[in-house]
KOLFIKOL-239138 format. One line per field, with one value per atom (N, C-alpha, C, O): residue in three letters; atom name; x, y, z. Coordinates in steps of 0.1 Angstrom, whole numbers, plus 5000, padded with zeros to 4 digits. Example, Ala and Ser with C-alpha at 12.3 -4.5 7.8 and 13.67 -1.06 7.14 Angstrom:
2
aa	[ALA ALA ALA ALA SER SER SER SER]
at	[N CA C O N CA C O]
xx	[5132 5123 5132 5142 5128 5137 5129 5134]
yy	[4943 4955 4967 4967 4978 4989 5000 5011]
zz	[5078 5078 5078 5085 5071 5071 5079 5080]
! end
This chain:
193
aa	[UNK UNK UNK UNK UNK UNK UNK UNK UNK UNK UNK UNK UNK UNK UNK UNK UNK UNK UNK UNK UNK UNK UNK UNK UNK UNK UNK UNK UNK UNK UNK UNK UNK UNK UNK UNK UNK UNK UNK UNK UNK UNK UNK UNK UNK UNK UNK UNK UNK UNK UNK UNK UNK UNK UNK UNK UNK UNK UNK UNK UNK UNK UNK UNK UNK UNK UNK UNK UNK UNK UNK UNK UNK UNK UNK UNK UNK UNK UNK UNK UNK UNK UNK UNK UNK UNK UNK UNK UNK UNK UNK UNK UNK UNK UNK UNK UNK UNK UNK UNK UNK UNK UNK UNK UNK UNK UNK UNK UNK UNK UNK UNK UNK UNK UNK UNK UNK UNK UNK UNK UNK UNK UNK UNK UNK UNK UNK UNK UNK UNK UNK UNK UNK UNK UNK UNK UNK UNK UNK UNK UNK UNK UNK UNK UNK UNK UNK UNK UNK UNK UNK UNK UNK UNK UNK UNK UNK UNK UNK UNK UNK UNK UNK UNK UNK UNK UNK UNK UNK UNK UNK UNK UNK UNK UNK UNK UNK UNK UNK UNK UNK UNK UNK UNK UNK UNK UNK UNK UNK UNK UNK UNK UNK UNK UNK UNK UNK UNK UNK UNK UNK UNK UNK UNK UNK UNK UNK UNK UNK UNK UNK UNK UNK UNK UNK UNK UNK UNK UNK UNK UNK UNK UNK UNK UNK UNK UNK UNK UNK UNK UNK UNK UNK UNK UNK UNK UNK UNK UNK UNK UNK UNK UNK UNK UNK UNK UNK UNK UNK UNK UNK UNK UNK UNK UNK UNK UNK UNK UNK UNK UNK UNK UNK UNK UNK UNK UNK UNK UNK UNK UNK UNK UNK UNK UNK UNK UNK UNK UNK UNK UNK UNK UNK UNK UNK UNK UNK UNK UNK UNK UNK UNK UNK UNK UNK UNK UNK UNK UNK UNK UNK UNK UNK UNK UNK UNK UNK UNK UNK UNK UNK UNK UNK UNK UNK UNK UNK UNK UNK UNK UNK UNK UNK UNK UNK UNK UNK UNK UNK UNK UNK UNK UNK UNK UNK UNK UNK UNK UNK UNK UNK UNK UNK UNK UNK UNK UNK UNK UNK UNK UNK UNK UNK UNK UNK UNK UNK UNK UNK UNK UNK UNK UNK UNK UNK UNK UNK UNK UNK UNK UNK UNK UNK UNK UNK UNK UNK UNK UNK UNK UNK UNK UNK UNK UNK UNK UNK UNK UNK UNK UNK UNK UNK UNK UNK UNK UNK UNK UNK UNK UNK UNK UNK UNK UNK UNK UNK UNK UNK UNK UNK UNK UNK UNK UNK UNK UNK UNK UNK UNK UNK UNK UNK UNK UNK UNK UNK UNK UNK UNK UNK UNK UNK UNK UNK UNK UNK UNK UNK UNK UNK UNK UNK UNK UNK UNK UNK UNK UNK UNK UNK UNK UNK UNK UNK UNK UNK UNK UNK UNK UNK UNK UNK UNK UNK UNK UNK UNK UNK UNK UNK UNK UNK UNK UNK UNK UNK UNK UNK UNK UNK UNK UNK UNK UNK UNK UNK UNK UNK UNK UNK UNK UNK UNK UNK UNK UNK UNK UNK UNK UNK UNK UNK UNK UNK UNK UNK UNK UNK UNK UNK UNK UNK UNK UNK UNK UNK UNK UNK UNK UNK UNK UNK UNK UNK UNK UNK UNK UNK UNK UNK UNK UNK UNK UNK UNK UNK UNK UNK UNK UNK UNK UNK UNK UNK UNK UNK UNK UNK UNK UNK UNK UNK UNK UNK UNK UNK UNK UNK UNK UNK UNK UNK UNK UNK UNK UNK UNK UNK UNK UNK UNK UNK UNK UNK UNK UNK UNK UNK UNK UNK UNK UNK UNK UNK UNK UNK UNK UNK UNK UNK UNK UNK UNK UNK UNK UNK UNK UNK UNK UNK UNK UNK UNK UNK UNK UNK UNK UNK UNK UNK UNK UNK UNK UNK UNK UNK UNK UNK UNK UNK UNK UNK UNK UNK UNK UNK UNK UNK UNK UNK UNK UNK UNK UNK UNK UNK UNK UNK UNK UNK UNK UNK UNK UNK UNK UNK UNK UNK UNK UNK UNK UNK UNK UNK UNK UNK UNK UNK UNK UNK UNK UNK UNK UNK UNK UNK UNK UNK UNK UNK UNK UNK UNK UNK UNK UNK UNK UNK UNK UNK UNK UNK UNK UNK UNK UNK UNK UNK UNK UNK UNK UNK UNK UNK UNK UNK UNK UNK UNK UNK UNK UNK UNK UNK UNK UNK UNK UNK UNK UNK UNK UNK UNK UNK UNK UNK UNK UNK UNK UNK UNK UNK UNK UNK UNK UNK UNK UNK UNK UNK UNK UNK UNK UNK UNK UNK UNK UNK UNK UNK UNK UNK UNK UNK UNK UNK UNK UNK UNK UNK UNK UNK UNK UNK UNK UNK UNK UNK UNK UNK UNK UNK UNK UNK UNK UNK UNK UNK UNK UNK UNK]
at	[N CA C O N CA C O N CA C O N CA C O N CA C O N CA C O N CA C O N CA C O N CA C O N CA C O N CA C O N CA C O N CA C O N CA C O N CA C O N CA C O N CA C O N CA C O N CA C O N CA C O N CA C O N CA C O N CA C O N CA C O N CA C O N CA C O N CA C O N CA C O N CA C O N CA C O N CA C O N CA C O N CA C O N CA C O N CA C O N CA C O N CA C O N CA C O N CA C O N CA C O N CA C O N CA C O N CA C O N CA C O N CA C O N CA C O N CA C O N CA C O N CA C O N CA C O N CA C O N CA C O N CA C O N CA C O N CA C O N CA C O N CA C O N CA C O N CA C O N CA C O N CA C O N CA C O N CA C O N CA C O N CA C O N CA C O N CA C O N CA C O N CA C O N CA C O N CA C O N CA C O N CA C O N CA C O N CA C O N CA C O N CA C O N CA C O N CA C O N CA C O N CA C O N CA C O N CA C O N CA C O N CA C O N CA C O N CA C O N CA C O N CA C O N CA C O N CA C O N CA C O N CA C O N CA C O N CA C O N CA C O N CA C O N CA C O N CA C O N CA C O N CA C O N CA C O N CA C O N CA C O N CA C O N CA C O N CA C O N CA C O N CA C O N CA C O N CA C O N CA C O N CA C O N CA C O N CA C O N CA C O N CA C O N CA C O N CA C O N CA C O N CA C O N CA C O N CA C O N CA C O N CA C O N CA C O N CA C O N CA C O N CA C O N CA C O N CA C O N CA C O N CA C O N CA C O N CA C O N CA C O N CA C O N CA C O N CA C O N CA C O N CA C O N CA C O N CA C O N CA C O N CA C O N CA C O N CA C O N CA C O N CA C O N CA C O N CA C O N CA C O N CA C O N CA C O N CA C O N CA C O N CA C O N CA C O N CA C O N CA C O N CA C O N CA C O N CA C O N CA C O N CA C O N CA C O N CA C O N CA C O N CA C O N CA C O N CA C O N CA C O N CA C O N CA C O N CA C O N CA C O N CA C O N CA C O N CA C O N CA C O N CA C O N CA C O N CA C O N CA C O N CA C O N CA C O N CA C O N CA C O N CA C O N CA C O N CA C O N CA C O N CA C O]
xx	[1680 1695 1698 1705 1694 1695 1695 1703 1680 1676 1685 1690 1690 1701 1712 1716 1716 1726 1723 1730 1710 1711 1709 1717 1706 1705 1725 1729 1733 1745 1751 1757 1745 1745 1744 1753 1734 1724 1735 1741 1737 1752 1759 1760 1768 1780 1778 1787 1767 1761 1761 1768 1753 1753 1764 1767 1771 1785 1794 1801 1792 1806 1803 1812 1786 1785 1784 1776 1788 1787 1806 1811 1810 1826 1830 1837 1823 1826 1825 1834 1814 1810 1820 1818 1828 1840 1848 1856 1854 1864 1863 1875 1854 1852 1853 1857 1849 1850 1866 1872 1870 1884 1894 1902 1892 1899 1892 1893 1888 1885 1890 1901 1886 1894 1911 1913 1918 1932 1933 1941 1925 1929 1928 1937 1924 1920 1931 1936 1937 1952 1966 1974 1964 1974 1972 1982 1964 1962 1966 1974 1962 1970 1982 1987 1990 2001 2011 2021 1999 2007 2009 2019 1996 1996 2010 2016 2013 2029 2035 2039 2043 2053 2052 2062 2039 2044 2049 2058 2043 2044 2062 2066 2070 2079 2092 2102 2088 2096 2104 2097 2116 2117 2115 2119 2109 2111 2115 2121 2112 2113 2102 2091 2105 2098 2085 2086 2074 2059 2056 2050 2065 2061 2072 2073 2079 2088 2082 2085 2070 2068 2054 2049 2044 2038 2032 2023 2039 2038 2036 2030 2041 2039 2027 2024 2019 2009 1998 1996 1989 1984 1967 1966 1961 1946 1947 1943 1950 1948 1933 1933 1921 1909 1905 1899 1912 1906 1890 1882 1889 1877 1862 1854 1861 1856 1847 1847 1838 1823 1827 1822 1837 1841 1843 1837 1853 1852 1844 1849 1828 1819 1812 1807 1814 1810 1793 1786 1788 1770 1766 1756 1771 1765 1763 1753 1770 1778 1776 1773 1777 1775 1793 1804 1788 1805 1814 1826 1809 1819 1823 1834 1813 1823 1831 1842 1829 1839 1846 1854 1852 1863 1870 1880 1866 1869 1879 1890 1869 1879 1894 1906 1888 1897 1910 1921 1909 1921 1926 1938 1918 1926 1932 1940 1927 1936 1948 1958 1945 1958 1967 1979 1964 1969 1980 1992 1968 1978 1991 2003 1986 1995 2011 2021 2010 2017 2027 2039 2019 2025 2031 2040 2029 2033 2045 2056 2045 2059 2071 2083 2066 2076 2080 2088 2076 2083 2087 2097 2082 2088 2099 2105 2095 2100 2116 2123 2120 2137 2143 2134 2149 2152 2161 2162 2169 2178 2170 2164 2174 2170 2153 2144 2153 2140 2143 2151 2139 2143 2136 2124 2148 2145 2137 2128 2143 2135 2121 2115 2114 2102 2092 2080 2104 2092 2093 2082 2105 2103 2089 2080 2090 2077 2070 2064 2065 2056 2050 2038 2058 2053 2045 2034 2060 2050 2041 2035 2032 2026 2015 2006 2013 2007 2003 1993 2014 2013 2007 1998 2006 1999 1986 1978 1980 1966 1962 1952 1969 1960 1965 1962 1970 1974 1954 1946 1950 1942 1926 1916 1925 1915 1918 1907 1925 1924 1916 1908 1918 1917 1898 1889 1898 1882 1873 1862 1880 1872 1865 1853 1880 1879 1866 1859 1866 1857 1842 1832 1843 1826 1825 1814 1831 1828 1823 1812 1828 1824 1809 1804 1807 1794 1784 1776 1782 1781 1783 1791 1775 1775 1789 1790 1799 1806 1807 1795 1815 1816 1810 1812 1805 1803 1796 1787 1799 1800 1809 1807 1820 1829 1840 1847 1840 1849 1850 1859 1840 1838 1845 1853 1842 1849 1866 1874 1867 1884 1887 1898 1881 1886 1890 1899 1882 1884 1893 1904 1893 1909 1919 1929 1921 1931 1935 1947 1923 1928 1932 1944 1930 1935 1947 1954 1954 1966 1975 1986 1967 1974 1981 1992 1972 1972 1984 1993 1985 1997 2012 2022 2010 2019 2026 2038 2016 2018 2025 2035 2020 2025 2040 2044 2046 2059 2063 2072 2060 2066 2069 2077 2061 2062 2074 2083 2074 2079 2095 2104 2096 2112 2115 2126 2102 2106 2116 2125 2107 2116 2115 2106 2122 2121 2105 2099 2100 2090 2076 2066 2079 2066 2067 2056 2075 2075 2068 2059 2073 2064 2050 2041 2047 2033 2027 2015 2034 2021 2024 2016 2035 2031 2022 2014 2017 2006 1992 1981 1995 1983 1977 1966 1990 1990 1982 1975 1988 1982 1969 1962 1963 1952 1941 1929 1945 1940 1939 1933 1951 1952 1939 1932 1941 1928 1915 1907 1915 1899 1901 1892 1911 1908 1911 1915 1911 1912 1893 1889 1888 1873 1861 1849 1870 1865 1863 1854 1876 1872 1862 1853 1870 1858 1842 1835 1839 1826 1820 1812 1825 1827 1824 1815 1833 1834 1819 1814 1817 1804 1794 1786 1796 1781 1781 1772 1792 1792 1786 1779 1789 1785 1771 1765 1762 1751 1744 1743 1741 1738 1723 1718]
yy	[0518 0518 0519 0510 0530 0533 0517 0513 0510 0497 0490 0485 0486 0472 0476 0468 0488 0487 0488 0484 0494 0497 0482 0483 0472 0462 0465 0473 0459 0463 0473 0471 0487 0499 0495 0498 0489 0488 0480 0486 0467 0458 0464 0462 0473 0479 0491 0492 0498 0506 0500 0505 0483 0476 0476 0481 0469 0460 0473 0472 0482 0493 0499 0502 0501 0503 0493 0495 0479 0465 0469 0466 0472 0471 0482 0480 0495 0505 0505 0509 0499 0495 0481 0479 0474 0463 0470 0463 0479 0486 0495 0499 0501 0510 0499 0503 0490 0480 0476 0473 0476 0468 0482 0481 0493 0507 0515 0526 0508 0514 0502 0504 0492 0479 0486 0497 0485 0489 0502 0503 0511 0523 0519 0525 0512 0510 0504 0507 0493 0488 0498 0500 0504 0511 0524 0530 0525 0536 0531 0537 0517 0510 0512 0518 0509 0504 0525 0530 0531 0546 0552 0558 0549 0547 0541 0545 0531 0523 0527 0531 0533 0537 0551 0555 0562 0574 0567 0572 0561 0560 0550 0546 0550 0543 0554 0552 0566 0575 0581 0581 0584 0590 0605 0613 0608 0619 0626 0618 0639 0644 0634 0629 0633 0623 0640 0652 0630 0636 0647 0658 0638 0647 0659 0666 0661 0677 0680 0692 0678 0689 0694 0699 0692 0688 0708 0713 0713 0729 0737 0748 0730 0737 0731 0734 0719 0716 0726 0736 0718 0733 0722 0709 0728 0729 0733 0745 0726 0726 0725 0728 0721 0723 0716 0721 0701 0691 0695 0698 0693 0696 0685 0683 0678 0664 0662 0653 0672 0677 0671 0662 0677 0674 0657 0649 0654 0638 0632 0621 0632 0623 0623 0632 0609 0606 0608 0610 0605 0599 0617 0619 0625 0644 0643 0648 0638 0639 0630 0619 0630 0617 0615 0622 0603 0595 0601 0599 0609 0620 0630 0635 0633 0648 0641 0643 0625 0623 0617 0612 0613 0611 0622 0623 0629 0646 0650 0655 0647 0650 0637 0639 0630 0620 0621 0618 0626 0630 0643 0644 0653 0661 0662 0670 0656 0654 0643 0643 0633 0627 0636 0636 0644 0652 0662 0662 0672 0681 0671 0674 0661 0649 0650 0655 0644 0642 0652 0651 0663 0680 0684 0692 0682 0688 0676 0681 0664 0659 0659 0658 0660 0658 0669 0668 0683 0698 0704 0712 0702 0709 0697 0700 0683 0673 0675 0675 0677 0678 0662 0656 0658 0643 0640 0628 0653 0644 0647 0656 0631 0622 0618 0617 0615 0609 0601 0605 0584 0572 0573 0571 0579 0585 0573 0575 0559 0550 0547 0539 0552 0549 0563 0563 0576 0588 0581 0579 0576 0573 0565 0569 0551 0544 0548 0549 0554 0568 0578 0578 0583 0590 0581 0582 0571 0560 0559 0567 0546 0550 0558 0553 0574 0580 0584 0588 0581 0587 0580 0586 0564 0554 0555 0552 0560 0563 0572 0569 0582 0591 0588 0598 0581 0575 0570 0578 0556 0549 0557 0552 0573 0583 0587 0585 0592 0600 0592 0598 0581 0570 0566 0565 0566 0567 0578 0578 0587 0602 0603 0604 0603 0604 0595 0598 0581 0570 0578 0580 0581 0581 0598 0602 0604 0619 0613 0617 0606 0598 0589 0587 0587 0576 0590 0593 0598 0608 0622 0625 0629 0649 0651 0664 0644 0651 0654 0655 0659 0660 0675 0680 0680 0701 0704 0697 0710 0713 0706 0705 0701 0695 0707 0706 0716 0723 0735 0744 0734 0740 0730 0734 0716 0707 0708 0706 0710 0706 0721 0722 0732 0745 0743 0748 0736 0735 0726 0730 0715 0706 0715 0712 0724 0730 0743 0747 0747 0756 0748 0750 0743 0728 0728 0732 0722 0718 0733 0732 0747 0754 0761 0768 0758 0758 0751 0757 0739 0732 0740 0743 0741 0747 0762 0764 0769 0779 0777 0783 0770 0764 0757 0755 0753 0749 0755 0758 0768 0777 0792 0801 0788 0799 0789 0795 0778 0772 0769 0764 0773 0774 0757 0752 0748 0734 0727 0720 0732 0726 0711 0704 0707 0691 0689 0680 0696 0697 0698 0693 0707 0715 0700 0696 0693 0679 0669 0663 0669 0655 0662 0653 0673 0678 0678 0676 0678 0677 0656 0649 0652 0639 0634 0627 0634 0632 0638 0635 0646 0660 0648 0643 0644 0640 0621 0615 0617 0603 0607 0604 0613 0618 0620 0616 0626 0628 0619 0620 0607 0593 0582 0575 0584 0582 0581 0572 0594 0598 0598 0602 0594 0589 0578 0575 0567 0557 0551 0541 0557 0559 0562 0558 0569 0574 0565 0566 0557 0548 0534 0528 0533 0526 0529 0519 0535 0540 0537 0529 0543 0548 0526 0520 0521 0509 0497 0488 0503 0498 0501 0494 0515 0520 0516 0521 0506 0500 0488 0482 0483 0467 0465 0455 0480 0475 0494 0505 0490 0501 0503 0513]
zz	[8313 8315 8330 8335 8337 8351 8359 8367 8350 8361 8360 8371 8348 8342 8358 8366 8360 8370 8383 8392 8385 8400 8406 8415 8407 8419 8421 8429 8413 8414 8427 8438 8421 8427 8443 8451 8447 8456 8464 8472 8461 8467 8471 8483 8466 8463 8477 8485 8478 8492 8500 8509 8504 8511 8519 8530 8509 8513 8520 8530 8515 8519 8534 8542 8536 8551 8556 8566 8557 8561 8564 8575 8558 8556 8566 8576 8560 8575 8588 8596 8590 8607 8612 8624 8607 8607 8605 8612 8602 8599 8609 8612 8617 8626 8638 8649 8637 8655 8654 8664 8643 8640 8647 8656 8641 8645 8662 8665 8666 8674 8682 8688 8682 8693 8689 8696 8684 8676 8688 8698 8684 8693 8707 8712 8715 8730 8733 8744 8724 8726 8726 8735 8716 8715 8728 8732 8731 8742 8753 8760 8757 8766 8766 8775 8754 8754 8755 8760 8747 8753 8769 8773 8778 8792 8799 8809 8790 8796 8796 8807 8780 8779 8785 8791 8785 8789 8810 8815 8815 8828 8832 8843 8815 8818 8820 8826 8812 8812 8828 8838 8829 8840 8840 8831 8851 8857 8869 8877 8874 8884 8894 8889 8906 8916 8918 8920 8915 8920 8931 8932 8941 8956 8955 8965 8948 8944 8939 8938 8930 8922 8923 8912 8936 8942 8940 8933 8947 8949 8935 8935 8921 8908 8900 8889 8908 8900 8899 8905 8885 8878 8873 8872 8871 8869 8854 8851 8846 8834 8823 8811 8834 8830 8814 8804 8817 8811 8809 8817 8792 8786 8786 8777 8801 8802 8791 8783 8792 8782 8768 8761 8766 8750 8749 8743 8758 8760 8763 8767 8763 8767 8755 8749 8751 8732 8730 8720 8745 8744 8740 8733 8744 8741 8725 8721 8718 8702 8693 8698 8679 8670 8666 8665 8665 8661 8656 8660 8646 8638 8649 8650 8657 8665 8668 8663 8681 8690 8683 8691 8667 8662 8662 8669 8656 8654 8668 8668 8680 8693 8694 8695 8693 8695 8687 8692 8678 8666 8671 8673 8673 8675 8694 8698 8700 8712 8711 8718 8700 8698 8691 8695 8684 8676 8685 8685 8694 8701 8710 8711 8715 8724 8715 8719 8703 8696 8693 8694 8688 8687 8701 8698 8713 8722 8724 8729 8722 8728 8716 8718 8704 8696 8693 8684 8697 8692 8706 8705 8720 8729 8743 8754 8736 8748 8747 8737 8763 8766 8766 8772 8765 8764 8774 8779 8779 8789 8802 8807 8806 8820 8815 8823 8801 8797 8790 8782 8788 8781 8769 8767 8758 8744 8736 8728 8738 8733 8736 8729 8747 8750 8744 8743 8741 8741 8725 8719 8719 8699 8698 8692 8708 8708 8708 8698 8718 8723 8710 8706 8706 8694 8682 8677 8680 8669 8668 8661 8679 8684 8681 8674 8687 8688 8669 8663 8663 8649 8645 8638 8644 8639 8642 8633 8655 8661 8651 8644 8649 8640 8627 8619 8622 8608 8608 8603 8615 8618 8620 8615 8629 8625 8616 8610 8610 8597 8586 8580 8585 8573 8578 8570 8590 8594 8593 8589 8598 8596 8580 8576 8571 8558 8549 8539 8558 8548 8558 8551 8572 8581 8570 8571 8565 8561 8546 8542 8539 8527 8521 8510 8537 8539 8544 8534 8553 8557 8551 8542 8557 8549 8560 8561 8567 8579 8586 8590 8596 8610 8613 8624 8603 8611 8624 8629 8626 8643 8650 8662 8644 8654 8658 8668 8651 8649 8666 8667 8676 8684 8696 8705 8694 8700 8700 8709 8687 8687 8692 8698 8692 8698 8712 8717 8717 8735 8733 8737 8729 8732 8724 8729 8714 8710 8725 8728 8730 8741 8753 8753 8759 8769 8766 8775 8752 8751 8746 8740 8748 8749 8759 8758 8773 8784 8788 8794 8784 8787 8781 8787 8773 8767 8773 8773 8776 8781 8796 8799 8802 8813 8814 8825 8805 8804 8802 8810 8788 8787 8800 8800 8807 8820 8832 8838 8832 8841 8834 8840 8822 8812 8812 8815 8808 8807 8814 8812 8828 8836 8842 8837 8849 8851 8856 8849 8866 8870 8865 8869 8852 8844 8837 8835 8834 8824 8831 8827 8845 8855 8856 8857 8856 8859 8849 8850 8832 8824 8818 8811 8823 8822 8830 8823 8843 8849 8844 8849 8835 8834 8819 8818 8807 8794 8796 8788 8811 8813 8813 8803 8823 8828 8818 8820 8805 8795 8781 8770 8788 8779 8784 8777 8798 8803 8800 8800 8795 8791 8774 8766 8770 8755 8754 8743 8765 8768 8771 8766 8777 8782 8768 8766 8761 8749 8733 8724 8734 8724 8732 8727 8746 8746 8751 8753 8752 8749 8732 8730 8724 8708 8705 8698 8713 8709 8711 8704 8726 8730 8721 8717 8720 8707 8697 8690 8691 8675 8678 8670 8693 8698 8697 8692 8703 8707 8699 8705 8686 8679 8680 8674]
! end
C-alpha cells in the first residue's frame, strides 16, 4: 500500500523544492527592487539640511557581522532580513513627525516596506516547512533588535527633533544599503548553488 503511492509522494517533494528555489529567486529579485525603490523614496523626503546637523551625529553601531549572509545559512539571513525590515517599518510608522516631511512618500515608504515583509514572511514560513528552521537565528535578530533600539533611544534623547530625523535618515539609508547588499548576495547564492 505504502508502494502504490510513494512514486507520487516522491514527485510531489520534487516539484515543491523545484518550486521553492523559483519562488525564492523570484522573492528575492522582488526584494532588491523594492529596496531600490525604498532608497528613493526615503532620500525623497525632506529634511533638516546635513551640514546642520553635522555636530548631533551618532555612531549607531550598525550590526555589519549580522549582515553578511556567507557567516550564516539562508534561514538566519532571512531571519535578519525580516527583522531589520521589521524594526525599519516599526520605527517610521510609530515615532515619524510628518510635518516638513512629504507624507506621500513616507505612505509609499511604508507600503512598500510592508509588502517586503508580507513577501519574507510567506518565505520564512515555506524554507521553515521544507527545513527543521531558522534556530539560532534568534541571537542575530537580538543585535538588529538592539541597533534599532539605539536609534530609538537616540531620538528619544534628542526630543524628535528635526535633526535626530535627518541623522537616523542617513543612519536608516545606510542600513537600506546593507539590506540592499544582503538580498543581493542571498540572490547570487540561489544563482550559483
Amino acid at each position: 500500500m505504502i508502494s502504490k503511492h510513494f512514486f507520487e509522494v516522491v514527485l510531489v517533494l520534487l516539484a515543491s523544492s523545484t518550486l521553492f528555489s523559483l519562488e525564492l529567486k523570484l522573492v528575492l529579485f522582488q526584494q532588491r527592487r523594492v529596496n531600490r525603490e525604498n532608497l528613493k523614496l526615503l532620500n525623497k523626503l525632506q529634511t533638516s539640511s546635513i551640514h546642520q546637523c553635522l555636530p548631533h551625529r551618532k555612531n549607531f553601531l550598525l550590526p555589519q557581522k549580522s549582515l553578511n549572509p556567507h557567516q550564516y545559512q539562508k534561514g538566519h539571513a532571512l531571519a535578519i532580513l525580516h527583522e531589520t525590515l521589521q524594526q525599519i517599518f516599526s520605527l517610521f510608522r510609530e515615532n515619524i513627525s510628518l510635518d516638513g516631511w512629504e507624507e506621500s512618500y513616507m505612505e509609499k515608504f511604508l507600503i512598500e516596506l510592508h509588502q517586503q515583509l508580507e513577501y519574507l514572511e510567506t518565505l520564512i514560513r515555506q524554507q521553515a516547512e521544507q527545513r527543521s528552521g531558522t534556530s539560532g537565528s534568534e541571537n542575530l535578530r537580538l543585535q538588529v533588535k538592539m541597533y534599532f533600539q539605539r536609534i530609538r533611544d537616540y531620538l528619544e534623547n534628542q526630543e524628535y527633533s528635526r535633526c535626530a530625523w535627518t541623522i537616523v535618515q542617513v543612519e536608516i539609508n545606510r542600513c537600506l544599503f546593507f539590506v540592499f547588499q544582503l538580498t543581493g548576495k542571498l540572490s547570487k547564492q540561489e544563482m550559483d548553488p
